[in-house]
Backbone as numpy.savetxt, mean C-alpha at the origin, in Angstrom:
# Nx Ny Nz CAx CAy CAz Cx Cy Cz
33.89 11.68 -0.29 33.04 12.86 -0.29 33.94 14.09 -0.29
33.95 14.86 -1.69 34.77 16.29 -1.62 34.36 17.18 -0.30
34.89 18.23 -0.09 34.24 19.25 0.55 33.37 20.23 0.28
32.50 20.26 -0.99 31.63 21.06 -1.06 30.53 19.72 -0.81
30.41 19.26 -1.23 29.15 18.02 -0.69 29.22 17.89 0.62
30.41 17.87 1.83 30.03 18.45 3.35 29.63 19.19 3.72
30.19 20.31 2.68 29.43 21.83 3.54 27.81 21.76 3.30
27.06 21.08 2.03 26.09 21.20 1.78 25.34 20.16 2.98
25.57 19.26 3.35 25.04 18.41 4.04 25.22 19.02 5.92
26.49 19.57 6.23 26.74 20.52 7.49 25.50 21.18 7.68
25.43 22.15 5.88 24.07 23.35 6.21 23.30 22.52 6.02
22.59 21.54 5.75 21.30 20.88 5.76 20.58 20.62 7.44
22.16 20.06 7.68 22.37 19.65 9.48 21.51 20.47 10.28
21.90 22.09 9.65 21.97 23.04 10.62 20.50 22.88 10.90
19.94 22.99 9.15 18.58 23.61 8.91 17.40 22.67 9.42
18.04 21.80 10.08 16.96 20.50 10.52 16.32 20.55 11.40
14.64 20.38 11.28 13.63 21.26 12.45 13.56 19.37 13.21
13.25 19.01 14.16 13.41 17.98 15.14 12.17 18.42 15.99
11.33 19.38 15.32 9.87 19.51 16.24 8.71 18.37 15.48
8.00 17.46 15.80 6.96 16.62 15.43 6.13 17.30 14.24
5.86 16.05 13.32 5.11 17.01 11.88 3.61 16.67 12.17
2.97 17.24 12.19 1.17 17.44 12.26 1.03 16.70 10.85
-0.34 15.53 10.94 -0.49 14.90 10.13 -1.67 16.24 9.76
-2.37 15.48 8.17 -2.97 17.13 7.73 -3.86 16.52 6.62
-5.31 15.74 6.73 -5.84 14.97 5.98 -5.88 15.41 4.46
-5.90 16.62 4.53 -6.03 17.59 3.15 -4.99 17.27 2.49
-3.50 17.35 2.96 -2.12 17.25 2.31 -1.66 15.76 2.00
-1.98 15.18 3.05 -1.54 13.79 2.88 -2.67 12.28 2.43
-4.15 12.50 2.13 -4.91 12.00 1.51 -5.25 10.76 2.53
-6.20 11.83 3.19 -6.72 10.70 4.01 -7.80 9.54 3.78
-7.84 9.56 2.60 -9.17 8.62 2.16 -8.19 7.00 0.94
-7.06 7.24 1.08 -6.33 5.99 0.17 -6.58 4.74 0.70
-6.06 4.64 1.84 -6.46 3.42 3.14 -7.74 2.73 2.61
-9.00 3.65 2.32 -10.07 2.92 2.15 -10.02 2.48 1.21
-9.73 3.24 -0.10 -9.50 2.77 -1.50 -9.34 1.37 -1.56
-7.83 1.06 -0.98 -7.57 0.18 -0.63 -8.25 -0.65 -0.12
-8.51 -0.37 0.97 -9.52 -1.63 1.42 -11.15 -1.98 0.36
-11.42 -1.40 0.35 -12.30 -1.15 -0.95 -11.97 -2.44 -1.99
-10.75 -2.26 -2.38 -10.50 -2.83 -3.46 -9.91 -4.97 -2.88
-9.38 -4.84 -1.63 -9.01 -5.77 -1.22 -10.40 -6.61 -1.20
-11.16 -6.21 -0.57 -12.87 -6.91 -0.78 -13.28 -7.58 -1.54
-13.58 -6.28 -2.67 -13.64 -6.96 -3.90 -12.28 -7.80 -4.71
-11.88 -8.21 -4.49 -10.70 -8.99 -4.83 -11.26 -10.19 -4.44
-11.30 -10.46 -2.69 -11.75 -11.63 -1.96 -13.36 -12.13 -2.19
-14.29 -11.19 -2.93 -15.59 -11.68 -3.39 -15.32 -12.34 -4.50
-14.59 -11.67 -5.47 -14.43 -12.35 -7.00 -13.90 -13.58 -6.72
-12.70 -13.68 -5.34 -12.30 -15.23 -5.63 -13.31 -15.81 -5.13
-14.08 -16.04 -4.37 -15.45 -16.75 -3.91 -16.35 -16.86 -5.24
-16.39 -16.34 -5.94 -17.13 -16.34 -7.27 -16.34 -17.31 -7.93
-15.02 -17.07 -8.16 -14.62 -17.50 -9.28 -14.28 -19.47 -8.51
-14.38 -19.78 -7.40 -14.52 -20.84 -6.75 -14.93 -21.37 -6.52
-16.50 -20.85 -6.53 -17.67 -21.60 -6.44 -17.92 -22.06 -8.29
-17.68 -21.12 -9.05 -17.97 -21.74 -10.94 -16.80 -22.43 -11.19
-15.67 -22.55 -10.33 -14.66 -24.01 -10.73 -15.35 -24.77 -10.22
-16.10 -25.30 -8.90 -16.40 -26.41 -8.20 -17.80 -27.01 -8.70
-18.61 -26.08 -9.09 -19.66 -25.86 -10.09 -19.60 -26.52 -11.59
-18.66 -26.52 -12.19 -18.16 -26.80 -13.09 -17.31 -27.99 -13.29
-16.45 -28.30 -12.28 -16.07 -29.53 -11.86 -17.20 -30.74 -11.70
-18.27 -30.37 -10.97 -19.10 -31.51 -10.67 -18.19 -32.58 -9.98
-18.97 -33.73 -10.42 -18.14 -34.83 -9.66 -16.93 -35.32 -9.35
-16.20 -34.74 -10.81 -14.87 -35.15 -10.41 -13.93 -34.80 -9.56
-12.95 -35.21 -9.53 -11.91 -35.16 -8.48 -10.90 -34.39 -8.94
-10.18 -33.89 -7.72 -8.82 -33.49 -8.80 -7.72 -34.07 -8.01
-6.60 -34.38 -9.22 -5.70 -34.89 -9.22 -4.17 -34.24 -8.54
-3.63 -34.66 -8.23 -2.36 -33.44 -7.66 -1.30 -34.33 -7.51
């Protein structure tokens, strides 16, 4: 590391606030989480769908492994 890449990182040092950051629903998007979950749901319905028309579809037979 030269010495101008220290001095820049020294003054970064200086400029470093160490007071707690306020979360801020507006800035940081407080509604993704649900999205998410939202979408995890429907994920876990479709495989119940798509499990019941393999087994459905299977009928009697067996499967092999």
């Amino acid at each position: 590391m030269n010495t101008e890449q220290a001095k820049t990182l020294e003054e970064r040092l200086k400029e470093y606030d160490s007071s707690p950051i306020n979360y801020d629903p507006s800035i940081d998007g407080d509604e993704e989480h649900l999205i998410r979950d939202d979408l995890l749901k429907e994920k876990e319905r479709m495989k119940d769908v798509i499990t019941k028309l393999k087994e459905k579809n299977r009928g009697e037979r067996k499967v092999r492994r």
